[in-house]
C-alpha positions in Angstrom: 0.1 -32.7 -56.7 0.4 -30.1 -59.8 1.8 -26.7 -58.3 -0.2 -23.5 -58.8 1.1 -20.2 -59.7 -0.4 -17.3 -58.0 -4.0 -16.5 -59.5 -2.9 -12.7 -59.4 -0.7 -10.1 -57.6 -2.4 -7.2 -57.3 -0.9 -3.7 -56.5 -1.8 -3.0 -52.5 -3.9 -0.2 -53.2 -6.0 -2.0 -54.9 -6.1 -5.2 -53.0 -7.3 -3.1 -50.2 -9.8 -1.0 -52.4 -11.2 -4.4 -53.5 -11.7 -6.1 -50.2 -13.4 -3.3 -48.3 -15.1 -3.0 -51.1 -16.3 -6.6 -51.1 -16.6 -6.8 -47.4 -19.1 -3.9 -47.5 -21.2 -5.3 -50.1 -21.3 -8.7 -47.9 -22.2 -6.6 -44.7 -19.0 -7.9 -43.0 -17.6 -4.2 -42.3 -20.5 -3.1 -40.0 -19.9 -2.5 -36.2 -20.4 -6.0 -33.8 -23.4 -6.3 -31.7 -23.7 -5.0 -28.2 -23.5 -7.1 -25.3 -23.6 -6.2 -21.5 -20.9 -6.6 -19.1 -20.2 -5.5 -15.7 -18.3 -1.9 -15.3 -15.3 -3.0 -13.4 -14.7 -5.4 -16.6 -15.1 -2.5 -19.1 -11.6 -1.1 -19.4 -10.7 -0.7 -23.4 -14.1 -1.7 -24.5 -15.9 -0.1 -26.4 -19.4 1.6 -25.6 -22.2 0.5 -27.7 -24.9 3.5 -26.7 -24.7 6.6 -24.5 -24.6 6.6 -20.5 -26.2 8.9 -18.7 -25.9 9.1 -15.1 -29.0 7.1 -13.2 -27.6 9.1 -9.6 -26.4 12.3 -9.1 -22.9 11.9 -7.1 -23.4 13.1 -4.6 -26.3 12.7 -4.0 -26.8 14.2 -1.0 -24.9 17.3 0.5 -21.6 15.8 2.1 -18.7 17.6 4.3 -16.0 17.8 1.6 -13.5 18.3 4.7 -13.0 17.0 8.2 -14.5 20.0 11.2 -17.3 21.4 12.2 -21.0 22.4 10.6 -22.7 25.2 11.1 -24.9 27.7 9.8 -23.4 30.2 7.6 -25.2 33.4 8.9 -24.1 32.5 12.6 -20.6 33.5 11.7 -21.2 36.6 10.4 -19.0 39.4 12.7 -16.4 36.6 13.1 -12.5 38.0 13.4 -9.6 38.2 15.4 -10.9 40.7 17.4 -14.0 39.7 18.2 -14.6 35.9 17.8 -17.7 34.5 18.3 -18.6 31.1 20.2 -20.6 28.2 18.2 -22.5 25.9 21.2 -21.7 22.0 19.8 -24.6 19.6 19.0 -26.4 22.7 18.9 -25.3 25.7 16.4 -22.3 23.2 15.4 -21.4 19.9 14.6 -18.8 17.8 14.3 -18.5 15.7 10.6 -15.9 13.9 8.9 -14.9 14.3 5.1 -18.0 12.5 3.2 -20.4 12.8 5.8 -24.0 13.7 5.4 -24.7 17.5 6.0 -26.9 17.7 9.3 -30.5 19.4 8.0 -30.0 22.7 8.0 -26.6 23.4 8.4 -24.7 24.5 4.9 -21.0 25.4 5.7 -18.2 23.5 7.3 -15.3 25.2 9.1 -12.4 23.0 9.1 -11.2 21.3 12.5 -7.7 23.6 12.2 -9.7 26.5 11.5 -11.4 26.2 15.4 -10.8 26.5 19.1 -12.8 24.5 21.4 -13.9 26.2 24.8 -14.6 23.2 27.5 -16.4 24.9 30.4 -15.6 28.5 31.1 -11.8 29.7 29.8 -11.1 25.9 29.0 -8.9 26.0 25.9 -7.2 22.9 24.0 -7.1 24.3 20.4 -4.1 27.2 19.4 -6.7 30.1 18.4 -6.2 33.0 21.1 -9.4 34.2 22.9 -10.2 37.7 23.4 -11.0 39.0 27.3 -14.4 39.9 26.4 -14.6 36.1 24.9 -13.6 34.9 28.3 -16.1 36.5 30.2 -19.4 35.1 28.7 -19.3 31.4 29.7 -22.6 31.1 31.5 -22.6 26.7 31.3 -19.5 25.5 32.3 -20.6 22.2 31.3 -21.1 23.0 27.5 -18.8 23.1 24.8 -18.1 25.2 22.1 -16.0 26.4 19.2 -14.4 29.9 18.7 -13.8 31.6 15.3 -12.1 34.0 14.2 -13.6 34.1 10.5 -16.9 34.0 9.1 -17.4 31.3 6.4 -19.3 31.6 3.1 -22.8 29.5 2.2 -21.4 26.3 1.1 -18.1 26.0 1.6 -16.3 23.1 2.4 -19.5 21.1 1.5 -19.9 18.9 -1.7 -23.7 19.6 -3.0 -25.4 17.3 -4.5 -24.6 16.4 -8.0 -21.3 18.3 -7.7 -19.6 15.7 -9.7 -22.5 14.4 -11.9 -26.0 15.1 -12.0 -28.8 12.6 -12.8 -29.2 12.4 -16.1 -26.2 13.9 -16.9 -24.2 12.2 -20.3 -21.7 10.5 -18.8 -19.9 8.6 -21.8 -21.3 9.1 -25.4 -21.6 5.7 -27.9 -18.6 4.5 -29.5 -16.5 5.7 -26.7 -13.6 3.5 -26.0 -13.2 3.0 -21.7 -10.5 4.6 -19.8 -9.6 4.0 -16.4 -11.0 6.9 -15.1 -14.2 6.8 -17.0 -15.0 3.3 -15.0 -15.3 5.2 -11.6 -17.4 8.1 -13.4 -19.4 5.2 -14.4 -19.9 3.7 -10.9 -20.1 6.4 -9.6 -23.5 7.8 -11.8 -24.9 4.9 -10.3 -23.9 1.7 -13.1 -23.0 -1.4 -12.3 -23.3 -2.9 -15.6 -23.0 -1.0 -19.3 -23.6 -2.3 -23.1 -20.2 -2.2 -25.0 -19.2 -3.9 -28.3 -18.5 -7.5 -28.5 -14.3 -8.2 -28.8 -14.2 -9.2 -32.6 -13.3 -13.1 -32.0 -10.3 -13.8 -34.3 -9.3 -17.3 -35.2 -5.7 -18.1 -35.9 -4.8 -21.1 -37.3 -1.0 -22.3 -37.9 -0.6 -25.0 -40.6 2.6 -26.9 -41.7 4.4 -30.5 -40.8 7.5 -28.3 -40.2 6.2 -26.9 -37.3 5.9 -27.5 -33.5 5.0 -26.1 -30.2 7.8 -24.1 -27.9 8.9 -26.2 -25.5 8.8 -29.2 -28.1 11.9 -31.7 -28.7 13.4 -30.5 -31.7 14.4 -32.3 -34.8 16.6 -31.0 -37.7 13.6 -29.2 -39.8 11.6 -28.6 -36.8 10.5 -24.8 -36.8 9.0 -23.2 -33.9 5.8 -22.2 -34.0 5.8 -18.5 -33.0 3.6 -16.8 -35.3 0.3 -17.5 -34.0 0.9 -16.3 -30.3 2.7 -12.9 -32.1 -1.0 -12.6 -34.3 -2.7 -13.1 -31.1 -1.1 -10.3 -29.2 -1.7 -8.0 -32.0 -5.4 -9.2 -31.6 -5.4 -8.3 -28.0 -3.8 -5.2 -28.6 -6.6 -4.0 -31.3 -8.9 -5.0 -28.7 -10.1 -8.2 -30.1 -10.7 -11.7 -28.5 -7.6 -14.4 -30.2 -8.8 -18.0 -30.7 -5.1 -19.9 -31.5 -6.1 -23.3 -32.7 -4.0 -26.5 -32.8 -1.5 -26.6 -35.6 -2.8 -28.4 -38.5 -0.4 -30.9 -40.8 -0.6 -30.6 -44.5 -4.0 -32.0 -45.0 -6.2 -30.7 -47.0 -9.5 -32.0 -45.3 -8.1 -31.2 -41.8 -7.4 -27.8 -42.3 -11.1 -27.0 -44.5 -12.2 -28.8 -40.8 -10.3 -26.2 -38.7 -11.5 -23.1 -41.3 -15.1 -24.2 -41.5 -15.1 -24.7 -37.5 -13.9 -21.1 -37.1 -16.0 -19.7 -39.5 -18.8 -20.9 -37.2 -17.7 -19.2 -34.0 -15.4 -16.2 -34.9 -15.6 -12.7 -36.9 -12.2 -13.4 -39.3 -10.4 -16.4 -39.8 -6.1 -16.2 -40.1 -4.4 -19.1 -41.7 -1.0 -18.6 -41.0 1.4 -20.5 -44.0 0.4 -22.4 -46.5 -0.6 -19.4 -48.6 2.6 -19.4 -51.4 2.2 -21.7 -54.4 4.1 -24.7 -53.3 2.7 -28.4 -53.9 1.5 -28.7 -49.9 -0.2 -25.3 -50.1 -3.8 -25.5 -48.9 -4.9 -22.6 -48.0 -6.2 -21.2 -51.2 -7.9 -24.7 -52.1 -9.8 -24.9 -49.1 -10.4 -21.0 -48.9 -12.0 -21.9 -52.7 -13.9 -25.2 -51.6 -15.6 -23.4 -48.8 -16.4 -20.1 -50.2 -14.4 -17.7 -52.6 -10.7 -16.4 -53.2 -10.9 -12.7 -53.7 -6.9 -12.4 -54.0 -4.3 -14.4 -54.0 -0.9 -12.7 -54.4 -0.7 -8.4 -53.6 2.1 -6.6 -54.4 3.9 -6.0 -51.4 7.6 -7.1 -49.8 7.6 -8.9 -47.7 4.2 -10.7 -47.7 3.4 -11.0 -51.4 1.5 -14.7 -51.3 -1.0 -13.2 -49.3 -4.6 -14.6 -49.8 -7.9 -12.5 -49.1 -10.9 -14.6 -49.4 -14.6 -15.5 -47.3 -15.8 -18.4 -46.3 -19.3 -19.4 -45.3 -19.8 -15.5 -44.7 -17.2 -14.6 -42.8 -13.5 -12.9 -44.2 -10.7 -15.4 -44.6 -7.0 -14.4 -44.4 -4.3 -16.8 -45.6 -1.3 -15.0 -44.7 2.9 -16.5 -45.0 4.5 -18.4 -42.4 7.7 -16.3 -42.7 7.3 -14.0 -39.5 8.1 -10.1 -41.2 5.5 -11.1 -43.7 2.9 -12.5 -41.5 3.0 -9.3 -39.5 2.7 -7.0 -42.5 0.0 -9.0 -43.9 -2.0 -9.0 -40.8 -1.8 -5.1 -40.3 -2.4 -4.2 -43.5 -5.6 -6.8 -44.4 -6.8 -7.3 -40.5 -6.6 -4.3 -38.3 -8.5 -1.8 -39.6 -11.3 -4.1 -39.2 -10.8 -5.1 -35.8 -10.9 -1.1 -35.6 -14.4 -0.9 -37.7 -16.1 -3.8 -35.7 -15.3 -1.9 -33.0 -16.5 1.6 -34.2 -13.0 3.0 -33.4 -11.1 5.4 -35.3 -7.4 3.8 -36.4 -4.9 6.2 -35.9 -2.2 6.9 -38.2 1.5 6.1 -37.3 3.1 8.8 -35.9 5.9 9.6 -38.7 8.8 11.7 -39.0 11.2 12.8 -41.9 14.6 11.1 -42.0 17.9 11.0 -43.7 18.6 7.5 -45.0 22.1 6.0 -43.8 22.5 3.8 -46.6 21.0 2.7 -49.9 18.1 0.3 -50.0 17.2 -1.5 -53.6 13.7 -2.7 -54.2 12.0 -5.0 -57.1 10.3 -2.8 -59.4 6.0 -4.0 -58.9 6.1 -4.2 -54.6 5.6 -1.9 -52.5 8.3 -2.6 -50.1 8.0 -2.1 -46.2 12.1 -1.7 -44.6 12.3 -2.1 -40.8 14.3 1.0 -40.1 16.5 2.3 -36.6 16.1 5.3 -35.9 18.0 8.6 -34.7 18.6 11.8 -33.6 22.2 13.0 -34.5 22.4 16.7 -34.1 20.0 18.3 -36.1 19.5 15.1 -38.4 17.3 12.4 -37.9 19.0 9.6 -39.2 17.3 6.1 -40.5 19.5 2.7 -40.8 17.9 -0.4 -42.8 18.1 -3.9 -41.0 18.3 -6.7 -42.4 15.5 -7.2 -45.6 15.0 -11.0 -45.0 11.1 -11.8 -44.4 12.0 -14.3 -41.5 14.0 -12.0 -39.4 12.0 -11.5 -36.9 14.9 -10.0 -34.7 14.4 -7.2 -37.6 11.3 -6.7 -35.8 12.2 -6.3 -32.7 15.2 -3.9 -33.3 12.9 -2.1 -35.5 11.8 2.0 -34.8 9.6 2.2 -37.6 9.1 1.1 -41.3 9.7 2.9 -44.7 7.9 2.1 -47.4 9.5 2.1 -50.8 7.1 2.5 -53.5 6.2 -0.2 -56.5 7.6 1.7 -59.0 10.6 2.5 -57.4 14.0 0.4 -57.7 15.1 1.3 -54.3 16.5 4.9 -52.4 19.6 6.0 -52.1 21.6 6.9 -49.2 21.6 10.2 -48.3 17.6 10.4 -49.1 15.1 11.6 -46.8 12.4 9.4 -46.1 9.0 9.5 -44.6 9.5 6.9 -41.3 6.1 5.0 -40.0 7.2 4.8 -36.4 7.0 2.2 -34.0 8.5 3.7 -31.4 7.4 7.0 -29.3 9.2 9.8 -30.3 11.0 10.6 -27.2 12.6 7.0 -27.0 14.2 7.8 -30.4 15.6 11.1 -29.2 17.0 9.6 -26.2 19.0 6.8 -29.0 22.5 6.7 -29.5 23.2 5.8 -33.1 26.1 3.2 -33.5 27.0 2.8 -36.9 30.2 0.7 -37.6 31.6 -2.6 -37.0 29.9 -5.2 -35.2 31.4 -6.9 -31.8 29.4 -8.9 -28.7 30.5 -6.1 -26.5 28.4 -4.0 -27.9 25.1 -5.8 -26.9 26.5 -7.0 -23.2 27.1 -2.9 -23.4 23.2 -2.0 -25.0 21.9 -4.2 -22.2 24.2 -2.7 -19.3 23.5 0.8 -20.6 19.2 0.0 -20.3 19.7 -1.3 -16.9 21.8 1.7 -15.5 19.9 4.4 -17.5 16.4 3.6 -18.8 15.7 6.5 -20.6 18.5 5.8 -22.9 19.0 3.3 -25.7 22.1 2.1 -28.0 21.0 1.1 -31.8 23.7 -0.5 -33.6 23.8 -0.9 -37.5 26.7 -3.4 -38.8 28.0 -1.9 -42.2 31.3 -2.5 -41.3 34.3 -0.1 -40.0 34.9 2.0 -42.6 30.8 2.4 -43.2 31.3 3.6 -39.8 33.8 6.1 -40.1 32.1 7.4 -43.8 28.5 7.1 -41.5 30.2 9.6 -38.8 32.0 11.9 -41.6 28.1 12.6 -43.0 27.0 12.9 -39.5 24.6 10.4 -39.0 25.9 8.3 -36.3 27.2 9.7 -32.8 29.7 6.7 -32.4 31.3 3.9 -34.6 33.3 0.2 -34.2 35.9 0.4 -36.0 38.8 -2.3 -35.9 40.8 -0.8 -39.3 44.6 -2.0 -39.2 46.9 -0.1 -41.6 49.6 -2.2 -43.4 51.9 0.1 -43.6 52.1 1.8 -40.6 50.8 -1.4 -38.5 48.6 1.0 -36.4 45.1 0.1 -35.6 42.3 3.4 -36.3 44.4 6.1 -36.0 45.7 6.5 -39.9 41.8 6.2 -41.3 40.3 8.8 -38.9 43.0 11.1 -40.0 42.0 10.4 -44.0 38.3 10.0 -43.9 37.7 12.7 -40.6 40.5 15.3 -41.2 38.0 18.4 -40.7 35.9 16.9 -37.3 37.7 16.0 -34.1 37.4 12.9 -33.4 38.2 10.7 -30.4 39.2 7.2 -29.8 38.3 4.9 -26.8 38.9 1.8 -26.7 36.5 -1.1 -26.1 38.2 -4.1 -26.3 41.5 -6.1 -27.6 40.0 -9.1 -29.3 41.2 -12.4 -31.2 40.1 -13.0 -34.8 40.6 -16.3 -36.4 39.3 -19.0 -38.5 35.7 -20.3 -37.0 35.2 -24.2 -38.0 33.1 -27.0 -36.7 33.9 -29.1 -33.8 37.0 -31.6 -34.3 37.8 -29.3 -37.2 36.9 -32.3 -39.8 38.3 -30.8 -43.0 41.7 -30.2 -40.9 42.0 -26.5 -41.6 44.9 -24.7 -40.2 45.0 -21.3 -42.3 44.5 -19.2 -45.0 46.1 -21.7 -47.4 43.9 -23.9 -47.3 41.2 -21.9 -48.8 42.3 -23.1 -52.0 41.2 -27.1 -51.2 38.3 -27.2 -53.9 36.3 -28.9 -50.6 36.3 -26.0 -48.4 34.0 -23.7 -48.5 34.7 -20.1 -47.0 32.3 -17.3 -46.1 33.1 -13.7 -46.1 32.2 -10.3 -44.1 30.7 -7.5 -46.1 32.5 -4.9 -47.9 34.4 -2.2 -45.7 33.9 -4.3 -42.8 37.8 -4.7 -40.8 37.4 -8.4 -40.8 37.0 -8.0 -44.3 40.1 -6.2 -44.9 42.3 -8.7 -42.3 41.0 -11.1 -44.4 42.3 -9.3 -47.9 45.6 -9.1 -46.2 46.4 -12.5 -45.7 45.4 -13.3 -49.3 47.4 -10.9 -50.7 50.5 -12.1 -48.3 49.9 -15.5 -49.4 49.4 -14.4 -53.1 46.1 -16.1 -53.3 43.1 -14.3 -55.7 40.1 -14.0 -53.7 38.4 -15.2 -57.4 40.1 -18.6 -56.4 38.7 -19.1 -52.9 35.3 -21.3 -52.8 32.6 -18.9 -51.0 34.7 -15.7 -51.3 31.7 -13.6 -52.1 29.2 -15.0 -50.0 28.9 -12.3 -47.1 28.0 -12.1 -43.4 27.4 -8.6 -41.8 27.8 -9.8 -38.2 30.4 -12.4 -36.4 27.4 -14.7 -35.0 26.4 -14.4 -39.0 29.9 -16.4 -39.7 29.8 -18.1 -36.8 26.2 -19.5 -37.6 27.0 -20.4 -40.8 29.8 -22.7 -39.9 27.7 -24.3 -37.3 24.8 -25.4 -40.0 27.5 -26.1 -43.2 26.8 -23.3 -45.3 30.2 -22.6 -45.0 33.6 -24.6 -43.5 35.3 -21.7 -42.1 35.3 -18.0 -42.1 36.8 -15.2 -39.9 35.4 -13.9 -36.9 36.2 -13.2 -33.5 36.6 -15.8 -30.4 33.7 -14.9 -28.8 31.7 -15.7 -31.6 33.2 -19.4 -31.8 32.7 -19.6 -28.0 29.3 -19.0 -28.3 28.5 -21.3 -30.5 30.9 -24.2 -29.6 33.2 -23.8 -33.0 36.8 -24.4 -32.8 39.0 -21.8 -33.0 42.3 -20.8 -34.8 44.0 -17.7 -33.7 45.2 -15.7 -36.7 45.2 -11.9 -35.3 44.9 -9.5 -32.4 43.1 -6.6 -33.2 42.5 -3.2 -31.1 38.4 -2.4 -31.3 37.6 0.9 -30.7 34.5 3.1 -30.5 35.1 6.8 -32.4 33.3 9.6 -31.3 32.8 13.5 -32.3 34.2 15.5 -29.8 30.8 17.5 -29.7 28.7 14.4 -28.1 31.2 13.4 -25.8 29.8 15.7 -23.4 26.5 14.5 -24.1 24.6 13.2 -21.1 24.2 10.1 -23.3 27.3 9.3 -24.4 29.1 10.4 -20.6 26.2 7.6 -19.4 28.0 4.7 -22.0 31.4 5.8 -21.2 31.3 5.8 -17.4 29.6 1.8 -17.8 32.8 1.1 -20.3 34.9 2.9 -17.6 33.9 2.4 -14.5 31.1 -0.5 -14.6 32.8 -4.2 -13.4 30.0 -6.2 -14.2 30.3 -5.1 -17.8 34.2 -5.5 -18.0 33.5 -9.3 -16.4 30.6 -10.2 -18.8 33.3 -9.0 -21.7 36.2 -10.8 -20.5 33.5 -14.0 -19.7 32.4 -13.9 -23.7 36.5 -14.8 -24.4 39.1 -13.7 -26.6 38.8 -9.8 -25.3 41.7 -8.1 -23.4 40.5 -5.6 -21.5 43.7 -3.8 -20.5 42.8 -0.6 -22.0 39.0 -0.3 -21.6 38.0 2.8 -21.8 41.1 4.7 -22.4 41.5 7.3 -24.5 43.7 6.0 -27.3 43.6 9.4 -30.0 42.3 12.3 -30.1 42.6 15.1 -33.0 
């Protein structure tokens, strides 16, 4: 089949201007119909007309406390000195909280408020009576109560329509349900209210590659994870997600699954199949059954996006790669899930932040960068992740998105940015920013600290050791890894705080002793025993990033072994992360590369031991009195189940956890 190149790429604005605009003129934009539904199944719909209260509640006069009523002006006089009697079932009566007033009474006096007189001088309740009070018992078979206060019309007694009067707006149209509102709802008398339909959305995941969780998989097999991720975001706007069956590259299948939707659903979603490639249907059936409006928009990630209707209702084709597919679908779906629904979208709460290192952009995208985010001191402080549109872990790890315009090449470190967050505000206070070299500990200690203390949160950016110390020396982290061995003095740390930190005071706990070595497959099949054999034109190395320790161990060996990095296969390929090395050893991107033990463990890699290395975490002296950072160092301290989870990951000496190894 001849390949197609993308009919266009529009800038976003545009893109957007053009399909609202085309989705008005169709009458696709307008608010669903109503439909009725009972009240105790309303919660986050929407109303679809105003409510006013059938009932007033109450609706009739009802004894808001537990006691006695009686008729206000037969207290009058009433006080300590000269408390008057109430005969029961006559000028009183007894009623419970909620019970109908008896006709003609109007105040209650509450039980604790009364003493009942049995008889003459019988007394069972703790108010005193006076002698004259005694004396005046002329039935000694009647009851009554004695007060020692006169009570106001009313009191104690909800009148009717207290709450809500007949009539009465209750909820206006286009209000979206709250808990509460359901019982104001019941209690004006409805059982049943008109709200907007849930726009039905159809989501249909394409592709040979892909199968169902759960599924026996097969080298090329990709999990199909997209559609239930769209779906939540479906249920979250409030709509109604219809996941069909994955469809295989065919042509007339999938214009089957499209036209099928279109029948029964507000928007279709076809997830992949939407770049140019050869088995790339969804712009040719989008076309066959209706119209392309766009197929290619300017952004990053998501630019083979495809905007389109079919048989009258709005088609998306959006990527299969999982960053994009969620961009897509925000930017081209939500707001109209919103507008079907007559509900305002909110914006993303945003902040200002200082950007912790440099992000580069293609000139002609508007690019969206999953951020973390910060508080450190007085700076809010924003990290990149990782740029790659399948990372969904990126995601996940995410605080909120910057966008980098289309006509910039990037931003530099140092920057302040606008942040879209996707976290509360209060979560990213309660953060502590790692910034440094990566290590398996860390997570086993992010997890550990989330169980022990929910409020707080450890965000870890890999740039490496020395990005770590620079990251701490510009105050944007409150801690880094750092594993940084100098060759001349053979000391782990200690000599780079003192040159990159010599104005803050800095100190130095340790983590972890750890192994490093050279990762390679099982049964080590290209027999690799060192650094030497880097130079075999068949092995292929991969590297850690710049500044990273590893890195640097790595440089060492080279240099001692007089081999030029130019001459090592693979040399500047890098990983940011030890499971990044690991995982490319495993799938034969690389032969070998150096990371630590636990990284081989976890994987199943062999293992050849080349270094010991001290891992420490640096911290300002100003946060270590910090609730949050006392909280992570009491778990790295004091907290055994962390210390055995370490030592279980293997390769980490654990002799010094915790310690305090420097401070200047």
């Amino acid at each position: 089949m001849k390949r197609k190149i993308y009919l266009d790429s529009k800038p976003l604005p545009e893109a957007i201007e053009n399909w609202h605009e085309r989705l008005r003129r169709e009458g696709l934009d307008r608010p669903l119909p109503p439909e009725r539904i009972n009240v105790i199944d309303s919660l986050g719909r929407v109303t679809a007309e105003a409510v006013s209260a059938r009932v007033s509640s109450p609706f009739y006069h009802a004894a808001a406390m537990d006691g006695y009523a009686v008729r206000f002006k037969e207290t009058f006089g009433a006080s300590e000195t000269t408390p008057i009697r109430l005969r029961i079932n006559d000028q009183a009566t007894s009623v419970d909280t909620g019970d109908p007033m008896p006709e003609g009474f109007n105040a209650v006096i509450m039980i604790e408020d009364v003493r009942i007189i049995r008889g003459k001088n019988i007394s069972s309740h703790r108010l005193p009576l006076s002698e004259e009070s005694q004396e005046g018992d002329d039935d000694s078979r009647s009851e009554y109560i004695e007060i020692l206060e006169a009570v106001t019309p009313w009191q104690h007694v909800r009148t009717i329509g207290e709450d809500i009067v007949a009539t009465e707006l209750i909820l206006p149209e286009n209000h979206a349900i709250k808990p509460v509102d359901i019982g104001a709802l019941l209690a004006g008398g409805h059982s049943e209210i008109m709200v907007r339909k849930r726009p039905k959305i159809a989501i249909i995941p394409t592709g040979n590659e892909i199968v169902e969780p759960g599924s026996p998989l097969m080298k090329g097999n990709i999990i199909e994870y997209n559609s239930r991720v769209l779906s939540s975001l479906v249920t979250e706007w409030g709509g109604e997600p219809l996941r069909f069956p994955i469809i295989r590259d065919n042509i007339d299948e999938l214009k089957d699954a499209i036209s099928d939707a279109c029948s029964t659903c507000d928007m279709v979603v076809v997830n992949a199949g939407s770049s140019a490639g050869s088995e790339d249907f969804t712009a040719r059936s989008i076309s066959e059954l209706g119209e392309v409006l766009i197929h290619g928009v300017g952004i990053k990630p998501g630019k083979p996006s495809i905007l389109g209707i079919a048989k009258g209702k709005p088609v998306l084709g959006i990527p299969g790669y999982p960053v994009s597919a969620y961009v897509a679908f925000t930017l081209f779906a939500k707001p109209f899930l919103y507008a079907w629904q007559c509900l305002t979208m909110r914006e993303p709460e945003r902040t200002r932040a200082i950007l912790s290192r440099q992000v580069a952009s293609s000139l002609g995208q508007e690019e969206f960068v999953r951020v973390k985010v910060g508080v450190v001191g007085n700076k809010t402080i924003a990290t990149p992740l990782s740029s790659g549109a399948g990372v969904i872990m990126s995601l996940v790890r995410a605080d909120g998105m910057v966008r980098v315009p289309s006509l910039s090449e990037g931003i530099g470190a140092g920057r302040e940015v606008d942040v879209e967050l996707m976290r509360p505000k209060d979560e990213i206070k309660n953060t502590i920013v790692c910034i440094g070299s990566h290590d398996n500990a860390l997570d086993v200690l992010s997890n550990l600290l989330k169980k022990r203390y929910p409020a707080y949160s450890l965000s870890s950016a890999h740039v490496g050791s020395m990005g770590g110390l620079i990251a701490l020396k510009r105050g944007e982290a409150h801690l880094a890894g750092t594993h940084l061995l100098d060759e001349e003095t053979g000391v782990y740390n200690i000599p780079f705080v003192r040159r990159l930190l010599p104005d803050r005071r800095i100190v130095l706990v340790n983590l972890v002793y750890r192994q490093q070595g050279l990762l390679v497959k099982k049964g080590n099949p290209k027999n690799i025993r060192g650094f030497e054999d880097l130079l075999r034109d068949e092995v292929v190395f991969i590297n850690r990033q710049s500044g990273a320790g590893t890195r640097l161990l790595t440089d060492k060996h080279l240099r001692e072994l007089a081999i030029e990095p130019s001459r090592v296969m693979g040399y500047e390929r890098e990983e940011y992360t030890h499971m990044g090395v690991a995982s490319a050893v495993l799938t034969g991107i690389a032969d070998t590369g150096l990371a630590i033990r636990a990284a081989a463990n976890a994987l199943e890699l062999d293992f050849i031991p080349v270094a010991r290395e001290r891992y420490d975490l640096a911290v300002p002296h100003d946060f270590m009195e910090s609730d949050m950072i006392k909280a992570l160092i009491e778990i790295v301290r004091e907290d055994e189940s962390f210390r055995n989870t370490v030592v279980g990951l293997g390769g980490y000496d654990i002799t010094d956890m915790g310690k305090v190894m420097y401070e200047s």
